[in-house]
GUVOLO-874456 format. One line per field, with one value per atom (N, C-alpha, C): x, y, z; atom name; chain. Coordinates in nm, 2 decimals. Layout:
! GUVOLO-874456
px: [X;...]
py: [Y;...]
pz: [Z;...]
at: [CA;...]
ch: [A;...]
! end
This chain:
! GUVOLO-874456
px: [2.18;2.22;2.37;2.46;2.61;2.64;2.59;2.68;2.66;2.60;2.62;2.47;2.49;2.37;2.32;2.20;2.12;2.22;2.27;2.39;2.48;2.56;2.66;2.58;2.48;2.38;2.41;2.35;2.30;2.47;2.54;2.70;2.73;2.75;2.79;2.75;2.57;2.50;2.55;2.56;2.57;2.73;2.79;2.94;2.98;2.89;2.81;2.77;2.68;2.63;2.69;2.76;2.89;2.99;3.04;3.12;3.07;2.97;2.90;2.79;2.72;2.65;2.44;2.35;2.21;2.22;2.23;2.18;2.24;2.41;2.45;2.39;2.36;2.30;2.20;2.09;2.01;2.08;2.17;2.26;2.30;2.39;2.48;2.36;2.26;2.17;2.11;2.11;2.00;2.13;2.28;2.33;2.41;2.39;2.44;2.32;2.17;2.04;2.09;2.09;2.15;2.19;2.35;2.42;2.41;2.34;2.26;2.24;2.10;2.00;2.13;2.20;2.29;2.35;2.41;2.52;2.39;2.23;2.20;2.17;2.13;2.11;2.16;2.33;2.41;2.42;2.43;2.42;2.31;2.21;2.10;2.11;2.14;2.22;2.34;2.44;2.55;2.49;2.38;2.32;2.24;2.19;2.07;2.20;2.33;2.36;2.45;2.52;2.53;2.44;2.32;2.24;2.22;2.18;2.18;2.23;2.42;2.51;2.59;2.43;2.44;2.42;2.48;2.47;2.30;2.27;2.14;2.03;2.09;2.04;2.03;1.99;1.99;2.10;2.17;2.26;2.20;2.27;2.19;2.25;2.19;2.26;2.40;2.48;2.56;2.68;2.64;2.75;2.75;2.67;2.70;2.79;2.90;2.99;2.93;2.98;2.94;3.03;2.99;3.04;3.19;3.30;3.43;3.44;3.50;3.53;3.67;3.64;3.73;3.89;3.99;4.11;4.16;4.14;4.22;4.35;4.37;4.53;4.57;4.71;4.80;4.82;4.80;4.89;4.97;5.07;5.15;5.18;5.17;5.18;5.31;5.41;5.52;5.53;5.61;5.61;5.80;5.84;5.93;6.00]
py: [-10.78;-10.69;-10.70;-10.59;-10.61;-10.72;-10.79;-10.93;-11.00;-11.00;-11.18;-11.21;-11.37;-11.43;-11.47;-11.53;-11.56;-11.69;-11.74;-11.83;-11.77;-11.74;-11.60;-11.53;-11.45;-11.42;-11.49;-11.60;-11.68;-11.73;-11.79;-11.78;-11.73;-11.61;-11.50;-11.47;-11.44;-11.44;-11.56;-11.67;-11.79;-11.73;-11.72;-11.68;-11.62;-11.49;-11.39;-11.46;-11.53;-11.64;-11.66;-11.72;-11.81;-11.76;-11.65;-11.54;-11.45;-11.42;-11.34;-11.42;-11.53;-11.60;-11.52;-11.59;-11.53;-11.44;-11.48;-11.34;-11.20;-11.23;-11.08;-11.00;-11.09;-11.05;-10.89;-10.96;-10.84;-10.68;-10.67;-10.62;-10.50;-10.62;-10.51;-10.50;-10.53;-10.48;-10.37;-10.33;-10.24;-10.09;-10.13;-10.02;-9.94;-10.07;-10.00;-9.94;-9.96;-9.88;-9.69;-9.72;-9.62;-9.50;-9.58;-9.51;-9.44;-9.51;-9.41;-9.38;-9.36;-9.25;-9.11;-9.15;-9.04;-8.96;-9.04;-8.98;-8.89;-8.95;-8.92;-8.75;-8.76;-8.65;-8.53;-8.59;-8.46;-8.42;-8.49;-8.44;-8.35;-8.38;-8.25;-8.13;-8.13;-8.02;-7.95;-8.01;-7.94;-7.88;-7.93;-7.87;-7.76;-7.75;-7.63;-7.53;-7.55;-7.44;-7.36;-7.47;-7.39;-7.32;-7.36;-7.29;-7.15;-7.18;-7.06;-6.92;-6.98;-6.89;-6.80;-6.86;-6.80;-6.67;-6.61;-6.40;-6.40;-6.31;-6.26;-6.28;-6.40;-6.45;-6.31;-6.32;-6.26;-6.33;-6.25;-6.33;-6.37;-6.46;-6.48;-6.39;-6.36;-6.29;-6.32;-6.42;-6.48;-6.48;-6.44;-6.43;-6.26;-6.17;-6.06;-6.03;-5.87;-5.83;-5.73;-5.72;-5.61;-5.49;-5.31;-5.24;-5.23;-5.21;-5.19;-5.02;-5.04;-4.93;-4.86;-4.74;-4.64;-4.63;-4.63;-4.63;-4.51;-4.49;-4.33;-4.33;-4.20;-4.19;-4.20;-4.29;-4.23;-4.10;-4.07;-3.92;-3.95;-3.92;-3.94;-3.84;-3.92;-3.78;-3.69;-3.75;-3.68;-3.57;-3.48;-3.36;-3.34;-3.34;-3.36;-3.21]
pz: [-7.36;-7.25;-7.23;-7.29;-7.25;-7.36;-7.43;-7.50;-7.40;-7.32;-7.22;-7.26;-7.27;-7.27;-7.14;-7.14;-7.01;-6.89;-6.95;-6.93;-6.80;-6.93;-6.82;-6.73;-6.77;-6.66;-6.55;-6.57;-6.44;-6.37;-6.46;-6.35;-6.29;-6.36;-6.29;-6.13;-6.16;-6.04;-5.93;-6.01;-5.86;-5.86;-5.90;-5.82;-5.72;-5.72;-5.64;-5.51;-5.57;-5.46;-5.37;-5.43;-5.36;-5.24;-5.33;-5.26;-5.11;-5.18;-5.06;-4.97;-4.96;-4.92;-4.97;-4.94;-4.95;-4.83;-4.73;-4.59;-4.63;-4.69;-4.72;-4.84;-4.97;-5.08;-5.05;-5.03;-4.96;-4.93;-4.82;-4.77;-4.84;-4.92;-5.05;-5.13;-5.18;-5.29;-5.23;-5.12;-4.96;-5.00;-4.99;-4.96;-5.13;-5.20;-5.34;-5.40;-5.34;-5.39;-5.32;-5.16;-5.08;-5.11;-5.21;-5.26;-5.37;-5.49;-5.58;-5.58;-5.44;-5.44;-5.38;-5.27;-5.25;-5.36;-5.43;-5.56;-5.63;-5.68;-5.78;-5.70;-5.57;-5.50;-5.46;-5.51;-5.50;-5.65;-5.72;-5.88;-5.88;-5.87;-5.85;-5.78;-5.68;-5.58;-5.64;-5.69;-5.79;-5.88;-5.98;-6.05;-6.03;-5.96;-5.90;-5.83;-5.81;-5.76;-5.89;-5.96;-6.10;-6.12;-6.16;-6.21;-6.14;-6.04;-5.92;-5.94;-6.02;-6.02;-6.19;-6.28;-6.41;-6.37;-6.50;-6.48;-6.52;-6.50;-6.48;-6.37;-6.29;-6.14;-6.09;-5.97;-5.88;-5.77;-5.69;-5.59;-5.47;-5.42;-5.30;-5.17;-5.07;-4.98;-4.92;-4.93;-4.84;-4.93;-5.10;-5.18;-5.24;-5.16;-5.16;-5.08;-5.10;-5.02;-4.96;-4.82;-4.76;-4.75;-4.77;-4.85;-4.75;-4.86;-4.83;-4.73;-4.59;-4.54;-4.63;-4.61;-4.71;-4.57;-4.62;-4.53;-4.51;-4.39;-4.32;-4.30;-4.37;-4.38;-4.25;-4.18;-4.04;-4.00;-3.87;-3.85;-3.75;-3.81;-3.65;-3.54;-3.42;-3.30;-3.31;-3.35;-3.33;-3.41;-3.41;-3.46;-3.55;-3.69;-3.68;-3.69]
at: [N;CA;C;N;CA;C;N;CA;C;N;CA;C;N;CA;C;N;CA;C;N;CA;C;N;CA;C;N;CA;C;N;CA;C;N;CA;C;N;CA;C;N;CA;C;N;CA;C;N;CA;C;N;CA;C;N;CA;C;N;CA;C;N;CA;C;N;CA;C;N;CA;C;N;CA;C;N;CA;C;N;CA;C;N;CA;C;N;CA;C;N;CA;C;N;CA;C;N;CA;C;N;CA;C;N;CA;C;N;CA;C;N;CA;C;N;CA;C;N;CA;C;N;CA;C;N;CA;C;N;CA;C;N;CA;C;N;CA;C;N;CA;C;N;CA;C;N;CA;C;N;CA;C;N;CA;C;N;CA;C;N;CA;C;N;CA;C;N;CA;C;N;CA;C;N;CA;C;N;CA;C;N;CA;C;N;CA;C;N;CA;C;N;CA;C;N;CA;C;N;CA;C;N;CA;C;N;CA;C;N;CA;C;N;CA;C;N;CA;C;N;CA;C;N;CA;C;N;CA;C;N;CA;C;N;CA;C;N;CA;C;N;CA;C;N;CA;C;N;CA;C;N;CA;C;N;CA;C;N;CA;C;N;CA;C;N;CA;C;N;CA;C;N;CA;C;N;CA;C]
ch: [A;A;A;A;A;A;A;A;A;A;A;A;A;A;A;A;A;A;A;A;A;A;A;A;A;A;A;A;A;A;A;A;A;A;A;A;A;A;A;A;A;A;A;A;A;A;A;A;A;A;A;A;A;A;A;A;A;A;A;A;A;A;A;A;A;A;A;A;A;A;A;A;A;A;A;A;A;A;A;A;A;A;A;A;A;A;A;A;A;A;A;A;A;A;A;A;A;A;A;A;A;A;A;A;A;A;A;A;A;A;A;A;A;A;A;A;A;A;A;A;A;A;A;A;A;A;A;A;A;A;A;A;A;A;A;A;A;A;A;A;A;A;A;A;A;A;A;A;A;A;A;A;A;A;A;A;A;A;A;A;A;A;A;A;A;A;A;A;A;A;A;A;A;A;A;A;A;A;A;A;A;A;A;A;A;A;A;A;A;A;A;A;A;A;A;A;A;A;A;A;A;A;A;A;A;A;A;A;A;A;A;A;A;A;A;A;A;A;A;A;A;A;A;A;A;A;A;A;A;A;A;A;A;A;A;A;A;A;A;A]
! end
């Protein structure tokens, strides 16, 4: 795994230890799961809206335009 042996494994881990104490351990393993599930969750969502936005889709309402008013010429009151 990575080139490290079971060794390094395990230092590593107690360094960890060390640093962060056991009560926090938990903690940070709780909010870096969290965050994955978030990240993996927007990746899917980015994806389904690409998709969404290949040609031959159909559009969705809110990226259709609503039809352009035609512009009337000025008249002016004055008479020259």
């Amino acid at each position: 795994m990575f080139g490290l042996s079971p060794w390094e494994l395990l230092l590593i881990f107690l360094a960890i230890l060390l640093l962060f104490g056991a009560k926090r351990l938990p903690e940070i393993g709780s909010s870096l799961g969290r965050g994955i599930r978030e990240f993996k969750g927007s990746i899917k969502e980015v994806e389904g809206n690409v998709r969404g936005e290949l040609p031959g889709e159909t559009a969705t309402p809110s990226s259709q335009s609503a039809p352009k008013e035609t512009a009337q010429p000025r008249t002016s009151n004055t008479e020259a």
